[in-house]
FINUZA-743841 format. One line per 4 residues: number of its first residue (from 0); for each residue x, y, z of C-alpha. Coordinates in nm, 4 decimals, m for minus. Layout:
N
NUM) X:Y:Z ~ ...
This chain:
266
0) 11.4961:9.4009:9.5939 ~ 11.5797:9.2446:9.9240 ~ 11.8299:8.9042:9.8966 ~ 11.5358:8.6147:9.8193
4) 11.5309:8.3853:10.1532 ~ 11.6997:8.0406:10.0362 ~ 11.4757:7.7568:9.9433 ~ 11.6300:7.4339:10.1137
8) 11.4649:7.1232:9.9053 ~ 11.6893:6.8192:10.1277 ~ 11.4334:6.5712:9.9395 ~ 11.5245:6.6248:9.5913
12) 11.5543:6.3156:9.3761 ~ 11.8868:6.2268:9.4114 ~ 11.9089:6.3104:9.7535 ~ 12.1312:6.5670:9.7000
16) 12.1193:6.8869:9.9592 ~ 12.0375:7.1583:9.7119 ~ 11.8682:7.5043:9.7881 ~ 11.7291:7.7959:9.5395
20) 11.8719:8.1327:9.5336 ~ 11.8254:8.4945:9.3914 ~ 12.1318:8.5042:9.1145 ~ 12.3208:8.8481:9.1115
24) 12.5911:9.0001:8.9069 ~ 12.8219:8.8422:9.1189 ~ 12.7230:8.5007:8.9358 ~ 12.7715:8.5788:8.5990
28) 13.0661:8.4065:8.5528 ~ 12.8704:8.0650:8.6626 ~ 12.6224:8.1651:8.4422 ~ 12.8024:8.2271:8.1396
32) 12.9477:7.8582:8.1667 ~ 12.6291:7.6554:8.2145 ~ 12.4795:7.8655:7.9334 ~ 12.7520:7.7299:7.7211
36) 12.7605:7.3837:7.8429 ~ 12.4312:7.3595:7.7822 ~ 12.3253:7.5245:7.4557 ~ 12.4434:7.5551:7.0559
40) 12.6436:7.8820:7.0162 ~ 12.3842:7.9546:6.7709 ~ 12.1005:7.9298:7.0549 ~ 12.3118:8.0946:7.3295
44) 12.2741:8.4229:7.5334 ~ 12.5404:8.6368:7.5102 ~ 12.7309:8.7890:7.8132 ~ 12.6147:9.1141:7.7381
48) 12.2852:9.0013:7.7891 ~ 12.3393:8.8381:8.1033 ~ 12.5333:9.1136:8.2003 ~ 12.2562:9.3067:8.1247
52) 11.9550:9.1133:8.3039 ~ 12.1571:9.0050:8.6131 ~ 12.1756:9.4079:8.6469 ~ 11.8708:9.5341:8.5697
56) 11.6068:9.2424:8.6473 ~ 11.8330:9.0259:8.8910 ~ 11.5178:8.9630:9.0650 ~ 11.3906:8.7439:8.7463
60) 11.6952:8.5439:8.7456 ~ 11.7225:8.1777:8.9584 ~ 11.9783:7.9474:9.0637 ~ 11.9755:7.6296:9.2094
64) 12.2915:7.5447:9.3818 ~ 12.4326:7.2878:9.6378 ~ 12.7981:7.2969:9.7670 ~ 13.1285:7.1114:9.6898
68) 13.2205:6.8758:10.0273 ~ 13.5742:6.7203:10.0872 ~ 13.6866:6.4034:10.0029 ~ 13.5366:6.1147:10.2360
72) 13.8552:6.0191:10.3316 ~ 13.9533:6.3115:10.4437 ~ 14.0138:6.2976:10.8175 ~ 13.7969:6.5411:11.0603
76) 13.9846:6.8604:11.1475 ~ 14.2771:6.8395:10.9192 ~ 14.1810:7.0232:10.6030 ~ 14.1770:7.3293:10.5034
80) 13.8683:7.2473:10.3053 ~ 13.6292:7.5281:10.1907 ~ 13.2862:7.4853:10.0308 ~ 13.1735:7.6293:9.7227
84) 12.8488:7.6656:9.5681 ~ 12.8128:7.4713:9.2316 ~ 12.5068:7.6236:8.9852 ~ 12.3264:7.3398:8.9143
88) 12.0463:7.4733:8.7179 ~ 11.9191:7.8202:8.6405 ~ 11.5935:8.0569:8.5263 ~ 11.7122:8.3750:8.3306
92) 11.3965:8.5902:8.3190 ~ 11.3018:8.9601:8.2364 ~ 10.9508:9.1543:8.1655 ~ 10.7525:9.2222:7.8933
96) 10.4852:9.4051:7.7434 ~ 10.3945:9.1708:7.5112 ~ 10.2074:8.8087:7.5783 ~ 10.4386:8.6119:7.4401
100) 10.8615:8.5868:7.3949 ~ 10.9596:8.8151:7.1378 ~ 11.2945:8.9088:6.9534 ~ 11.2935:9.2077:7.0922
104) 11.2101:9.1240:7.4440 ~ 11.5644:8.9135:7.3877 ~ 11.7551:9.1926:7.2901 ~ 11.9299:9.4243:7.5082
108) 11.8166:9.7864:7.3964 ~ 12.0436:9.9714:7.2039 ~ 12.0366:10.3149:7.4749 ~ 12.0658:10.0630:7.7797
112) 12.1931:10.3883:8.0207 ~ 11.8408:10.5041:8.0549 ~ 11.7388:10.2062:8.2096 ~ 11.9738:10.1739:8.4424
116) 12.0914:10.5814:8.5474 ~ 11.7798:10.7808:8.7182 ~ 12.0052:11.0572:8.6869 ~ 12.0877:11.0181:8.2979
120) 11.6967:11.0347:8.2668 ~ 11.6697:11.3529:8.4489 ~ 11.9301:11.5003:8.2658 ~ 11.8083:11.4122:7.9584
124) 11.4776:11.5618:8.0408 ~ 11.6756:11.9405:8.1783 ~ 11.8036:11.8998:7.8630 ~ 11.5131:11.8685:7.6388
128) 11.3006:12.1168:7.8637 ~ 11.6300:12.4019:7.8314 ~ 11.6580:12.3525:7.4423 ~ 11.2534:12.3721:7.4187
132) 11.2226:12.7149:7.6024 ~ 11.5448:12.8473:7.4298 ~ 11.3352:12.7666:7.0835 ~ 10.9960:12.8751:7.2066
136) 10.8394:13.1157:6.9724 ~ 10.6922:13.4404:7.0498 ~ 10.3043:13.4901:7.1324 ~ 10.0563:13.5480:6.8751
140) 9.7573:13.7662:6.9514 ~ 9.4355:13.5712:6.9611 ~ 9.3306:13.6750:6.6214 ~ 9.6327:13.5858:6.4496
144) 9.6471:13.2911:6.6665 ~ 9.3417:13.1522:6.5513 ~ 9.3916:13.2641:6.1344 ~ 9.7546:13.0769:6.1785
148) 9.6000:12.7468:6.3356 ~ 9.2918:12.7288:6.0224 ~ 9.5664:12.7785:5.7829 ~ 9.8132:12.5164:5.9030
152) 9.5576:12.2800:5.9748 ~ 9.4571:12.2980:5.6472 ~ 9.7816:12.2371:5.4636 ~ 9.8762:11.9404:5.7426
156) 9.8667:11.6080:5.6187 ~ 9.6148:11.3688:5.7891 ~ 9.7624:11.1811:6.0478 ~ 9.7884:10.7917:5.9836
160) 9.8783:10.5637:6.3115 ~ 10.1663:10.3029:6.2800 ~ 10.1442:9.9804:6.4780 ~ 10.3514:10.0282:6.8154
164) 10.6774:9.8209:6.7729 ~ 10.7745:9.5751:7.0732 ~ 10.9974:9.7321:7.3481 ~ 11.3291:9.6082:7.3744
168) 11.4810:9.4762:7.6683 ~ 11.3126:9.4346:8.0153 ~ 10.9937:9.6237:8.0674 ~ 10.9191:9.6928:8.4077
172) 10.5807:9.7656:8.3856 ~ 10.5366:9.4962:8.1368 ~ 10.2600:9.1713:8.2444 ~ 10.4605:8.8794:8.1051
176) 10.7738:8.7443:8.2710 ~ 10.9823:8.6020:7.9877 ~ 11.2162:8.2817:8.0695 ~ 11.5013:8.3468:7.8702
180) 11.7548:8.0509:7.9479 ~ 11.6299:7.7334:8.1360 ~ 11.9190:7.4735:8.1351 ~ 12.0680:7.2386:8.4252
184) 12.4260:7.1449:8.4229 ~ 12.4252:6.7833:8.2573 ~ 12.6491:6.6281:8.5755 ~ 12.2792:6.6535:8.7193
188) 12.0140:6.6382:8.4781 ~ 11.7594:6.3216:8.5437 ~ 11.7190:6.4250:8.8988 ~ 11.4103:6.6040:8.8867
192) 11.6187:6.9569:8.9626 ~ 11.4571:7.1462:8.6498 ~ 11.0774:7.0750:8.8254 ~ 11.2121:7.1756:9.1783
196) 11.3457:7.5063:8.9919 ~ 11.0563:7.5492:8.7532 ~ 10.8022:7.5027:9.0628 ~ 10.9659:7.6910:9.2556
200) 11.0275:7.9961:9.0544 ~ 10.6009:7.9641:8.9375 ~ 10.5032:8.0162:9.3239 ~ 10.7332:8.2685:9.3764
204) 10.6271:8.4968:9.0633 ~ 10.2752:8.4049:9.1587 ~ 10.3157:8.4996:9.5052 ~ 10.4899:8.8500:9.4163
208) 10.1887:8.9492:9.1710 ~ 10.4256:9.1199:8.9299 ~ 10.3251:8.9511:8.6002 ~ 10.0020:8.7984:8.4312
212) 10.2130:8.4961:8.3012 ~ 10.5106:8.3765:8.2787 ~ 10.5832:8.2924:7.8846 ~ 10.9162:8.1213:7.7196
216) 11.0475:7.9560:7.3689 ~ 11.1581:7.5819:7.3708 ~ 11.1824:7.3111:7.0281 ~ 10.9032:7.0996:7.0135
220) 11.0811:6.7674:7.1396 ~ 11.1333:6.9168:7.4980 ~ 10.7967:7.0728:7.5621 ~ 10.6665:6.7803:7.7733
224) 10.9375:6.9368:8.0431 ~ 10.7242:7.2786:8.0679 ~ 10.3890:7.0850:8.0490 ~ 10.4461:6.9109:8.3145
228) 10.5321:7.2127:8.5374 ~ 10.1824:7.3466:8.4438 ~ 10.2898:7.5284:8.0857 ~ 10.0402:7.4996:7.7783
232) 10.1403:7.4728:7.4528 ~ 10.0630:7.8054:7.2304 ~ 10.1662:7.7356:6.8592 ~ 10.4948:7.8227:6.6764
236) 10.6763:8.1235:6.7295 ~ 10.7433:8.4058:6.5623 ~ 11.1093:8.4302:6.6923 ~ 11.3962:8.3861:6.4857
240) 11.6896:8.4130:6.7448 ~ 11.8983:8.0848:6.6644 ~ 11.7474:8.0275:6.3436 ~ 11.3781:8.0109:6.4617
244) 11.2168:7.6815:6.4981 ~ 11.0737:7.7394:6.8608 ~ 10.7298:7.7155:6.9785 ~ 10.5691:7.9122:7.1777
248) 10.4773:7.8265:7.6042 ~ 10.2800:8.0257:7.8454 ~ 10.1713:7.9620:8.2119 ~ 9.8948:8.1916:8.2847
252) 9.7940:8.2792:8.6967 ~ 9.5072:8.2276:8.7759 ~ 9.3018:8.4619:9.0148 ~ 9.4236:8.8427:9.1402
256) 9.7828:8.8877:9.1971 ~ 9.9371:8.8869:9.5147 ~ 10.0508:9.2116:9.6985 ~ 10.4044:9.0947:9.7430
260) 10.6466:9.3168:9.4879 ~ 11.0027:9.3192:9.4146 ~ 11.2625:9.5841:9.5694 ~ 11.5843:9.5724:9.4085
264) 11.9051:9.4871:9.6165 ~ 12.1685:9.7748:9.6204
């Protein structure tokens, strides 16, 4: 994915100069800390699974930042003084092939190397093709072909399907974007910065077509934050990560995707 061009919002409610960014590995650290800061260790991500999504869907994840300035009394031309961003709120997001969060769209899947290694993938599948031809069977004739299949088929079992189980982890092909982690750093909550970052991150997704919705878990108290962005209330959820108790919040676009899509940085 090509670095996302910086939003600038110089108008936010506290008048604060703060601009949206693409968040990268390079922020985890950051991350980690305002996901502690701002949640029950119970309810948190772990690093592994930042780790994991600033890797593999870093085009999911937002940040909105401004930067540190020097003392006012500092005189003009004397310091040393060099800015640094400060994450002042963030989106953690990945895909999904389901409609709606689910436990095992939070997890981070078990084999994680064939999501990220092309080249594990293709090995895997030399592999597989090497050990099938090495165990290939010789050639029937037709006749005894056709005797062998009637009697097997008759002693097989009849085949009974079992319901598909979610796909853990980020699904790339998957229609639902799922917000993970939504939290602003509590310095700077009451200053509108979760609707400039939930706004924000809506037109982008819309404007990329690469999802039918965008879908997330909050408690019941603190729904009226995603409503207000444009989210509609969908019932309790089945989720049980940090004891359960969530409900469940989808924003659905409206109207054909847009062409836009994602390339990965790298």
């Amino acid at each position: 994915m090509q670095s996302m061009a910086l939003t600038f919002h110089p108008k936010s409610a506290s008048k604060m100069h703060v601009y949206i960014r693409t968040l990268t590995i390079n922020d985890l650290d950051k991350v980690i800390e305002l996901e502690n800061a701002s949640f029950p260790e119970a309810e948190r991500g772990t690093p592994e699974k930042f780790k994991y999504r600033l890797t593999v869907c870093g085009e999911l994840c937002h940040g909105l930042f401004t930067m540190t300035k020097p003392h006012p009394d500092t005189p003009k031309g004397v310091s040393d003084f060099k800015p640094k961003e400060i994450l002042i709120a963030m989106i953690i997001g990945s895909k999904t092939d389901a409609a709606l969060v689910t436990d095992a769209s939070m997890r981070v899947p078990s084999n994680t190397i064939n999501l990220t290694s092309e080249s594990a993938l293709d090995s895997a599948s030399h592999t597989k093709d090497d050990d099938d031809s090495q165990n290939k069977q010789p050639t029937a004739s037709a006749g005894s072909s056709t005797q062998a299949d009637a009697s097997s088929s008759a002693l097989q079992p009849l085949k009974v399907s079992k319901p598909v189980p979610d796909r853990e982890g980020h699904v790339e092909a998957g229609d639902t974007i799922c917000i993970h982690s939504m939290c602003v750093a509590s310095s700077y909550r009451g200053m509108g910065h979760s609707q400039i970052l939930l706004k924000d991150y809506i037109s982008r997704m819309r404007d990329a077509g690469v999802s039918k919705r965008i879908a997330l878990i909050c408690h019941r108290e603190i729904t009226g934050v995603y409503t207000k962005a444009g989210f509609r209330y969908r019932g309790t959820s089945k989720v049980t990560h940090g004891g359960g108790d969530w409900v469940d919040m989808t924003y659905e676009f409206s109207g054909p995707p847009g062409k836009a899509t994602f390339r990965r940085q790298g």
